[in-house]
N, C-alpha and C positions, 0 to 999 in steps of 0.2 A: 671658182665655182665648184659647188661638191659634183666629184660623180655620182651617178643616181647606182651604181652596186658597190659595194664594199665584198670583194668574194675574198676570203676568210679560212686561212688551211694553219692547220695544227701541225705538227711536226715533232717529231721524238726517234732517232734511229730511224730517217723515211725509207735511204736508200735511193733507190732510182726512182722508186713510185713519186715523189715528191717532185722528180722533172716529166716524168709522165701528166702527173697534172696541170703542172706548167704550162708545156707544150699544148694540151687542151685550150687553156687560156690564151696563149698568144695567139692560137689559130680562130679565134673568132670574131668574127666581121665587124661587129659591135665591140666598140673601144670606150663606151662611156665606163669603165672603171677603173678601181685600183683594186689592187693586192697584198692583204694584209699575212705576213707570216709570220706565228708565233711557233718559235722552238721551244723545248720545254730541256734543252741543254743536249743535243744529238751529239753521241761520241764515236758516231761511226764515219767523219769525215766530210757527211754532205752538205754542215753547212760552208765550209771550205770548198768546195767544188763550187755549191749556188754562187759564190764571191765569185769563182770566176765563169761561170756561166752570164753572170749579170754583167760584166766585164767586157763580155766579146761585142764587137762593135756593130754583129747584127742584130743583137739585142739592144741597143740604146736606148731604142724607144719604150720598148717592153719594158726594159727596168726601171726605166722612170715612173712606173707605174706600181711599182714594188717594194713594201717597206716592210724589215725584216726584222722581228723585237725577241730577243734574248731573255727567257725568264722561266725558273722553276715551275714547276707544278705538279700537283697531288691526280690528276684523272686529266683526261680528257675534256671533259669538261669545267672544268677551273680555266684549261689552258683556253679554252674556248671566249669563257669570259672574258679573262685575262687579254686575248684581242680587240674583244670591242671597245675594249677602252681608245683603242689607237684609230678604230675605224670611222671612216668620216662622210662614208656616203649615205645617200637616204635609203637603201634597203640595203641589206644583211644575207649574205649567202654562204653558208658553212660548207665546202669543198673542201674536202680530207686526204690526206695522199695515200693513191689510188686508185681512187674514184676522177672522173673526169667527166667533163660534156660529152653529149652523144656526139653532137657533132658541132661544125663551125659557127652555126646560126639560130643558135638556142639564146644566145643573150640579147642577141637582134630580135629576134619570135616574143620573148616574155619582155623587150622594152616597147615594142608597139603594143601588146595586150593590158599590159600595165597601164602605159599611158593613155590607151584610150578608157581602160575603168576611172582610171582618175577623173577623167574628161566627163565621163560620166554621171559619178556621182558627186558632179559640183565640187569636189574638194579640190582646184584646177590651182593655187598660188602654189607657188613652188618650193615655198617653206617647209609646205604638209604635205609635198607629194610623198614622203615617207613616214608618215604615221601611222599609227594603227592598223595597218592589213598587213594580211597575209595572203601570197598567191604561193600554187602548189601545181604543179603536172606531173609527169608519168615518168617513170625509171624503166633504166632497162637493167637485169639482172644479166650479169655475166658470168654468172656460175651455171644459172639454168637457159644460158643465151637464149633470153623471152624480153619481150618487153612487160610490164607488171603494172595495171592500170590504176592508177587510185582513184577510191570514189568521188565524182564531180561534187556527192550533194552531200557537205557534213550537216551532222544534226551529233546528238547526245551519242546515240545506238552508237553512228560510225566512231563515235570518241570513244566508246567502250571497247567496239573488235578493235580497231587500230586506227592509226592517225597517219599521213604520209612521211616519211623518213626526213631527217634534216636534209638530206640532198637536193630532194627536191623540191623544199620551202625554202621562199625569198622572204626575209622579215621587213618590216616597217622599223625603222630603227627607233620611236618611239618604244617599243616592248621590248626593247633592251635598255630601255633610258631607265626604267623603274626599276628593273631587276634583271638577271641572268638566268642562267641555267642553275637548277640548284643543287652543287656539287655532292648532296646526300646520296643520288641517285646515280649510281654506278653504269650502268643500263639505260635507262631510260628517262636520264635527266632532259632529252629534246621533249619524249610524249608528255613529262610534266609540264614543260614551257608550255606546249601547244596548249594542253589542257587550260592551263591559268592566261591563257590569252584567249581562249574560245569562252569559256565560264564566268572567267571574273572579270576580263577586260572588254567582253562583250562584242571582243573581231568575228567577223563570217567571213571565214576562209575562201577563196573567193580560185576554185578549180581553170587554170589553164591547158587547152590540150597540146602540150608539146611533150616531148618525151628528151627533158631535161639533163638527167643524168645516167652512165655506165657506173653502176654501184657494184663496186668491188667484190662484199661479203665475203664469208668465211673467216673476219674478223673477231674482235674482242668480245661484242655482243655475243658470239654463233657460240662459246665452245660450252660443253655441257655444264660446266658450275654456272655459267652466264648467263643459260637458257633459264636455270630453275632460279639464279635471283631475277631476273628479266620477269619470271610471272609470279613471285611474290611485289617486286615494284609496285607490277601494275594490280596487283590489288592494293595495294595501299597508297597509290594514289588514286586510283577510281573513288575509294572512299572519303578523299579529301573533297570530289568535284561531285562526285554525285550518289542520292540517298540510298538507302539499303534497299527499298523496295527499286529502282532503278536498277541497279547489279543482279538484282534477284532474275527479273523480268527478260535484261541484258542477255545472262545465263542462259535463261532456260531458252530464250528463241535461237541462239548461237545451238544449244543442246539439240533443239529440237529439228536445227537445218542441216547438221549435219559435220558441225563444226570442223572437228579433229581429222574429221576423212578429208573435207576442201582443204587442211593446211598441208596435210600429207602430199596429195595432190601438188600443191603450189608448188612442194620442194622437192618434187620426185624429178628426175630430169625426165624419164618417161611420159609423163602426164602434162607438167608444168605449161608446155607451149600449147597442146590444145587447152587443159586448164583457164589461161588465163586469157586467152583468145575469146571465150565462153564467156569470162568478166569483163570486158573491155566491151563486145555485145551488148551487156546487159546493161553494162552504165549506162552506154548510149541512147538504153529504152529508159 
């Protein structure tokens, strides 16, 4: 029988962070998955440690839950793809080391929400309970110790400002059956996925309110060449997905609310936690 998560970590030189994540995973309450590890050739030792980490006899059960695949790769996300090949559950959750669950009962919380949308909208055979959706809830920032709300209601607008991070989307493994991540995008090969799953494959993202993951940052995306390809990306994919006069309109209400101050804000440690206290608020209304 598939488990219904396939949770999904990439690996290159992790280091500790890699059992750091682990640990997140063994500790939660909900045992419907497995654990996909793609290394992309680490030579600093830990896949030698993971061997005997998965070894020790309090682990037996854990590791049986755990399969570990050896293979080159050009980014992050090549290595990304390069997993799903091996992954076998109905939904898709990309965990990167570092990054961890908030807590113990976050994969408990998003398998009853889950399955009650399913229950929901008729699609109840259990073939399809992983096709086409996409469920998404809340991170918590550990650099700005806040939690960071994402918007309940996507539409176009919210696809332009931003989309919520791979952390805290769960894929239907359907939307990895047709395609991947497209390794062109350095940056922001997840917001293209989202993108061509919301646009072309016609999913409505469908907001959870659990507050999913402790997202590491101040990684590969953060450092300054990565910022400024990060917003050439996303102009050149917003004009893949949506019209000129769309970006234009995009633009100018993003201009006109005040943009650059609220992101300022977001990442100031000063401001960040009332900041986002404010958005969390608002979604609600």
């Amino acid at each position: 029988m598939k488990p219904m998560f396939s949770i999904i970590t990439v690996s290159l030189n992790p280091g500790e962070k890699l059992f750091e994540t682990l640990e997140s995973i063994r500790k939660q309450t909900c045992t419907d998955y497995e654990i996909v590890i793609k290394d992309g050739g680490s030579r600093d030792g830990s896949m030698e440690k993971l061997q005997s980490y998965l070894e020790q006899p309090e682990n037996t059960e854990f590791a049986g839950r755990i399969r570990v695949f050896r293979e080159p790769d050009k980014s992050i996300y090549e290595g990304m793809n390069q997993a799903v090949v091996y992954a076998e559950g109905n939904y898709y959750y990309f965990l990167n080391c570092g990054d961890s669950f908030y807590d113990e009962k976050v994969l408990e919380q998003l398998k009853a929400a889950i399955t009650e949308n399913v229950s929901c909208d008729g699609r109840t055979d259990e073939a399809d309970t992983g096709k086409g959706r996409i469920f998404y809830g809340d991170q918590y920032d550990m650099l700005q110790h806040t939690v960071v709300a994402s918007n309940p209601h996507m539409d176009a607008f919210a696809c332009y400002r931003n989309v919520p991070c791979h952390q805290v989307c769960i894929y239907g493994a359907e939307l990895f059956a047709e395609r991947g991540y497209n390794p062109v995008y350095k940056v922001r090969g997840d917001y293209e996925h989202f993108l061509w799953c919301f646009f072309e494959k016609k999913v409505q993202p469908v907001y959870v309110p659990v507050v999913m993951a402790n997202y590491e940052g101040g990684g590969f995306s953060e450092t300054p060449a990565n910022r400024r390809r990060s917003a050439a990306e996303h102009k050149e994919i917003t004009a893949l997905y949506m019209s000129r006069g769309q970006r234009f309109k995009y633009r100018m209400i993003l201009w006109m609310t005040l943009a650059p101050l609220r992101t300022f804000m977001a990442h100031n440690p000063v401001f960040s936690g009332v900041y986002n206290k404010c958005k969390s608020l608002l979604y609600r209304h």
